[in-house]
N, C-alpha and C positions, 0 to 999 in steps of 0.2 A: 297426085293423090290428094283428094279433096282433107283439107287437114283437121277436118273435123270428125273424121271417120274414128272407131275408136280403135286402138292400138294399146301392143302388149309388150314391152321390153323384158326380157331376161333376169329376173332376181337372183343373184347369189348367196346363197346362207353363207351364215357367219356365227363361227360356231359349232354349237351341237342343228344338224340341218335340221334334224327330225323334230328339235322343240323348236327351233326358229317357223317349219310349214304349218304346226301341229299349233301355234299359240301365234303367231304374228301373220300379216296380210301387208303385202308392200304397198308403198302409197298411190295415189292416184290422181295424175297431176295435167291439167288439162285434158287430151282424151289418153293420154299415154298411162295405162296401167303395171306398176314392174311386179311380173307374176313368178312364181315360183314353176320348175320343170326339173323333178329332182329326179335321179336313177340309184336308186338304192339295194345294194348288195342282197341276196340273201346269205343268210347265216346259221348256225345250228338254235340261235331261240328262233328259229320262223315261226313255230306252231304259238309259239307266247307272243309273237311279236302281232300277231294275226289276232290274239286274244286282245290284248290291249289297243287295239286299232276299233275291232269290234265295241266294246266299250267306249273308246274318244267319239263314236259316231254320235249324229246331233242334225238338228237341221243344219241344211247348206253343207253339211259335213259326210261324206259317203265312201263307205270302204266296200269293197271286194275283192275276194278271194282271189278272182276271175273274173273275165268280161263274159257275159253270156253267151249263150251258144243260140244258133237260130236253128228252130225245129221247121220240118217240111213245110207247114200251115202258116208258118210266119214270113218265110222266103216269101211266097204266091205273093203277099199283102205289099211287101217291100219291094217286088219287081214290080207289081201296079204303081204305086209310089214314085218311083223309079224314073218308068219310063212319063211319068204324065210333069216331072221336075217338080214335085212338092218337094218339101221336108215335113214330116211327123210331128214336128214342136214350130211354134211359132212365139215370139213375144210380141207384146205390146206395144212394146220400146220401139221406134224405127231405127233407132242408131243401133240398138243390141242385133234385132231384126238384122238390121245391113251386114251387123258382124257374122253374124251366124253364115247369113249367104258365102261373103267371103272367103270364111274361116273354110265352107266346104267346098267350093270350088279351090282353094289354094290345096287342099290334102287331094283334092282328085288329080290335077296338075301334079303333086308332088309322088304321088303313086305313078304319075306314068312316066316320073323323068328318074324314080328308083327301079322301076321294074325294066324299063327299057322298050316297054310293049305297051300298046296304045288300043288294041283291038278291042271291038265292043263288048262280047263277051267276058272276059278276065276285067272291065273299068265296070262293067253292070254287076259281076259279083265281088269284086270291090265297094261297089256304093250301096249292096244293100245289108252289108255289115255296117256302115256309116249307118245308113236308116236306121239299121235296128235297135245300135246303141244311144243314140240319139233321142230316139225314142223310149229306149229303157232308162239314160241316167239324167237327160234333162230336165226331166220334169218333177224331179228328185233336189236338182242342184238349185233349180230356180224355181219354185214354188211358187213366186211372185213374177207375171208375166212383164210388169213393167219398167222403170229402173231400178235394178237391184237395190234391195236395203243394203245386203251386204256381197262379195266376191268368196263364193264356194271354193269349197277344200275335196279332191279326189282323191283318194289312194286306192292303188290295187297291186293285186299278186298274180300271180302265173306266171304262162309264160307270152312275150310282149314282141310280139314278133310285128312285120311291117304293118299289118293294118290297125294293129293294137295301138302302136307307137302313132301311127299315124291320127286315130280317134283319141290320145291324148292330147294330140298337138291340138289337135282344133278346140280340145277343153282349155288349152294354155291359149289360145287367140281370144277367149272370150274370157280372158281374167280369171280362169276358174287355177287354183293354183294345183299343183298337181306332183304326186310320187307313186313311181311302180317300185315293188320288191321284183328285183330281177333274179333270174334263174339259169341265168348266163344263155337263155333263148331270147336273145334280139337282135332288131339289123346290124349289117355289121359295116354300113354305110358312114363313113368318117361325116362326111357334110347332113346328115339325117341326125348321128349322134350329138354333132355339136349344137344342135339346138333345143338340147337340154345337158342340165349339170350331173356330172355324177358324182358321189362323195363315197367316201369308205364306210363300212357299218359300225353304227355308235348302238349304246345305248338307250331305251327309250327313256323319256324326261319321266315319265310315270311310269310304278308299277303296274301290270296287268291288274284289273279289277272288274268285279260283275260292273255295268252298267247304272246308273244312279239314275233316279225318276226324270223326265221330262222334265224341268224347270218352267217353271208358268211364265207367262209374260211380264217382262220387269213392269212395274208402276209405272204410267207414264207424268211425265214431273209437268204441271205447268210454267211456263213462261213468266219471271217476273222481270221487273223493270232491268235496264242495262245496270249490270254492278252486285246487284241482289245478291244476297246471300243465301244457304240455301239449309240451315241449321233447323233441324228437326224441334220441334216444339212442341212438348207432353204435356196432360195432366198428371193430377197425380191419382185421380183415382185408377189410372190404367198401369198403375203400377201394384207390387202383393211381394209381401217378403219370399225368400228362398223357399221352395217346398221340395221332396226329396229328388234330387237330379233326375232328369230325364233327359238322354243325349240327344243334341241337336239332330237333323237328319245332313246326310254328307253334303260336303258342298255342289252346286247346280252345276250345268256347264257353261262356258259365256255363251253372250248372247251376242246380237248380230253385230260386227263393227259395219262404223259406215267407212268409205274411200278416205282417202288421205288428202290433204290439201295444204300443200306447202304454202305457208303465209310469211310474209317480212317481219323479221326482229324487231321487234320495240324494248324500250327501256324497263326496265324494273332495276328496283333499290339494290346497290350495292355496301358491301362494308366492309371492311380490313379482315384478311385472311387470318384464321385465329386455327390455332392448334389444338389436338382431340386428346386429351386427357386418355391416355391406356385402360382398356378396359376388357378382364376376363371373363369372359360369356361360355356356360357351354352348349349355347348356341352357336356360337361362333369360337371356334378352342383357335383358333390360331393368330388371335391377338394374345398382347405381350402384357408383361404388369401382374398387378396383383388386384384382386375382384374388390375393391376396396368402397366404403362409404366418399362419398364426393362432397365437394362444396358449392354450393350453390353455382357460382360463379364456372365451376368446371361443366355442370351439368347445361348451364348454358349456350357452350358450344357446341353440344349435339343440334343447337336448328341451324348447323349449316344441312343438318341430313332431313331436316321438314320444310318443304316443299309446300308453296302456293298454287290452288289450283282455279285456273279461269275458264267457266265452261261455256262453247259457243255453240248457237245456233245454226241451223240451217241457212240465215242471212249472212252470219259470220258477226252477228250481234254474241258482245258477253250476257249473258243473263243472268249467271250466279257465280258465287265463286266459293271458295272453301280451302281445305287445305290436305296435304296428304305426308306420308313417313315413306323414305327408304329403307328398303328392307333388303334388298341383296345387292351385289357387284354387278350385276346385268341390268342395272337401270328399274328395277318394278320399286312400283310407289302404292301404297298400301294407300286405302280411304275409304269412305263413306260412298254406299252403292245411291244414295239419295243427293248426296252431291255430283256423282258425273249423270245421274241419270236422266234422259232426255237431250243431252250434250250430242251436236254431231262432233266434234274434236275438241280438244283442249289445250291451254296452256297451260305450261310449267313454270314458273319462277323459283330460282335458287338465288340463294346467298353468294355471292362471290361473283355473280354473273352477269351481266351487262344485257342480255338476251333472252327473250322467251322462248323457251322449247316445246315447240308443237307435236301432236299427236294423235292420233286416234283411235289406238290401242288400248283398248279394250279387253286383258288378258282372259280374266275369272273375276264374275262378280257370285252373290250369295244374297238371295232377299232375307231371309229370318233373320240373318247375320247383320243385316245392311251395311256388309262389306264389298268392297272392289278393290281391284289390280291393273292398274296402269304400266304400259312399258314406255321408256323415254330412249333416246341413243345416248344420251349424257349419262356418265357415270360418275357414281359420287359415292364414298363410303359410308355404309347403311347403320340404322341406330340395331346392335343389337334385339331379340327377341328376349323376355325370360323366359325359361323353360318349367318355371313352376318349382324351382328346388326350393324355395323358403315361403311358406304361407302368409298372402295377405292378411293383412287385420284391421280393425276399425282402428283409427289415430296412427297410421301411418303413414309419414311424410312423404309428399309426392309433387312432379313440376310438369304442370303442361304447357306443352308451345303447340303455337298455332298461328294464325292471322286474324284474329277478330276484329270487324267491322275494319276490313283491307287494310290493319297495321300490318305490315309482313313480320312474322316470327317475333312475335310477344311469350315474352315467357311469365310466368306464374307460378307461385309455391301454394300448397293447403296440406290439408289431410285427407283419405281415406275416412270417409263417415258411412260408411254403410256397404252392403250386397245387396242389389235386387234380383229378379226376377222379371225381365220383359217380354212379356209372351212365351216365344223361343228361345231367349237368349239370355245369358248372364249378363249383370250389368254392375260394373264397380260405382257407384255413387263420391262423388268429390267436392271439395270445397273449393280448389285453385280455381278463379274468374276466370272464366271465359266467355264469347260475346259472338254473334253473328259475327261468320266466317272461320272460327274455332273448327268445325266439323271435319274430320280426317286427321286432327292433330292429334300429338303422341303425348299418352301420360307415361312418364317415367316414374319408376323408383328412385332414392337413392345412388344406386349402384349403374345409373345411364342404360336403365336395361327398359322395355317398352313393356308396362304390365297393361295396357290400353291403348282403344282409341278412341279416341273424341265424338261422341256421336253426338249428344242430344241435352238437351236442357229443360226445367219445368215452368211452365207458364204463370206459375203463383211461388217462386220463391228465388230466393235470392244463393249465388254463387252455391245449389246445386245443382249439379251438372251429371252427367251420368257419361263413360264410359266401356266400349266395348271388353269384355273382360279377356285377360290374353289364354285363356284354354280354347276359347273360341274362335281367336285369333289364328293358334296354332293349328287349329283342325284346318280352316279351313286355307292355311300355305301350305298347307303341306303338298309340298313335290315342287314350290317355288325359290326354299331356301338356296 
């Protein structure tokens, strides 16, 4: 087998399956892509489960209830098809091209070594279900005939019986990752099943919800020098005090990831393991202690949970870098959507760690917000959220960490000098220094709780800075905590 053909290894979730299919994309490492083939129960929420799938849909993202049905008029089209050995969809791609070829002669082959029966009849109306559907969700999943920007998400319902399961497999041979809600109608082929996973019914990671607008095309970031930082830089006439709230609109859906690209470890600054000062959140209730005021020095060891972030190119050049917060036990790193933007993967630097942690997870970003969510597999205990119970105010003490101008995790004390108003967004105004590469870092309170994030600075004035405010924060994790 020529080894540059592209290929598709078996991804197994870890975890809850449905948020690991529904939010992550396994990497992509030479031509070997590890894709997702998940078989999931149905259960008594089907009818809800079906609503909120409806909703997750997006580009590259496609649900159905059911695979379509071929009506008389459409047969005729697909037996012409058929016999003349096209296929309905083509790319651009030669290698995606090749796959495709393969992917459907290996399900023809695999139809006639389950069915037992090879006759021309029963293989020709076999393949013009492949035609059809082919025709109906490829040109759905890939938008883009050429190399994919990103590797599609399928889920469907029904019932999945051999040719069904069979038109998945060939979505799971071309990277597209893939989940049926089963109805206890499928083969019942031990060596057909094992090449896909099946898991018991969880939970969905979201509740059901209407559908939220189209998300426009993120900004796309220029290219600066290797190193560049990537920290937003205001006037100040584009700023205007608070005027009476107006709620942001909900958050977008993510936008494309690209493939994954397993790169070698390099060094980043280490420093002596230091212990986390106890701290009551009722963000987080199942830490111990008492919600107490902290001291300087305590609040300090929260940057072992902020996180450096170095964004690379398409060349696998750095171009910018910036900084980001942990926010839960599963690895997501909170930050500025202007920092990963334009980034084909990243790196992660932590404290304590000798190694960069690569990525290209992409969970949920937010343009009005100019927030994003990164996932990493390194797991580190997260800084608390606040939840709003004690009202900010002007002259109140506050510390932000970050990495400016690539110090990794420089910390800073100021005050609270102000509320803005930035276009769409609340903005806490601050006095604690911060410095290209600051962007994505965590302003705390007192209490080690995260009332901000790092965004942006003004081009005429000295140590103020502006911050993302944490109601806006909160809107837009919600369903991450």
């Amino acid at each position: 087998m020529n080894e540059q053909r592209f290929q598709t290894a078996l991804k197994v979730p870890s975890g809850n399956a449905l948020e690991d299919l529904m939010l992550r994309s396994g990497p992509y490492t030479g031509p070997v892509k590890e894709t997702f083939f998940i078989r999931y129960p149905a259960g008594p929420s089907l009818q809800q489960d079906h609503a909120a799938l409806r909703a997750w849909q997006g580009p590259g993202r496609v649900f159905v209830p059911a695979l379509k049905g071929l009506s008389p008029g459409e047969a005729e089209r697909y037996i012409a098809l058929y016999g003349s050995g096209q296929l309905p969809f083509r790319f651009a791609n030669a290698l995606w091209q090749e796959a495709l070829t393969d992917a459907y002669a290996a399900v023809i082959e695999q139809f006639k070594k389950s069915r037992g029966r090879s006759e021309e009849a029963i293989v020709r109306n076999f393949s013009v279900k492949m035609l059809c559907w082919i025709d109906a969700y490829l040109p759905q999943l890939f938008p883009e005939t050429g190399k994919p920007a990103q590797f599609p998400k399928f889920l469907c319902g029904g019932g999945v019986r051999l040719a069904e399961y069979l038109f998945l497999y060939l979505l799971f041979r071309l990277g597209c990752d893939v989940l049926y809600i089963s109805d206890g109608r499928e083969p019942q082929d031990p060596a057909l099943l094992a090449l896909s996973t099946p898991v018991t019914a969880q939970p969905l990671p979201y509740p059901p919800e209407a559908p939220s607008a189209v998300p426009r095309a993120p900004r796309q970031a220029q290219p600066a020098p290797a190193g560049a930082d990537s920290r937003v830089v205001i006037s100040m006439d584009r700023l205007r005090r608070p005027e009476r709230h107006v709620p942001p609109p909900a958050p977008a859906s993510p936008p494309a990831r690209p493939a994954a690209t397993v790169r070698p470890p390099v060094q980043s600054p280490r420093t002596p393991p230091v212990s986390r000062a106890p701290v009551v959140s009722a963000a987080h209730p199942g830490r111990t202690g008492q919600r107490r005021t902290l001291e300087f020095e305590e609040l300090a060891r929260f940057a072992s949970s902020v996180v450096m972030l170095k964004v690379f190119d398409q060349n696998d050049q750095c171009f910018k870098s910036g900084s980001g917060v942990i926010i839960n036990e599963r690895g997501y790193v909170l930050t500025n959507l202007h920092v990963v933007n334009g980034g084909r993967y990243y790196g992660i630097l932590l404290e304590e760690e000798t190694s960069v942690f690569y990525t290209d997870e992409l969970i949920k970003y937010h343009q009005d917000y100019d927030l994003a969510v990164l996932r990493m597999d390194k797991r580190r205990q997260p800084i608390p959220l606040s939840i709003g119970g004690q009202k900010l105010v002007r002259g109140q003490k506050v510390v932000a960490i970050g990495s400016p101008l690539g110090l990794f995790n420089t910390v800073s004390d100021g005050i609270i000098s102000g509320f803005r108003q930035m276009e769409k967004v609340s903005m806490i105004q601050f006095t604690a220094p911060v410095s290209h590469g600051s962007s994505g870092g965590a302003l705390l309170d007192m209490h080690g709780e995260l009332i901000g994030l790092i965004t942006a600075g003004y081009d005429d004035g000295q140590n103020l800075n502006l911050a993302v405010d944490r109601e806006s924060i909160l809107r837009f994790v919600r369903g991450l905590l």
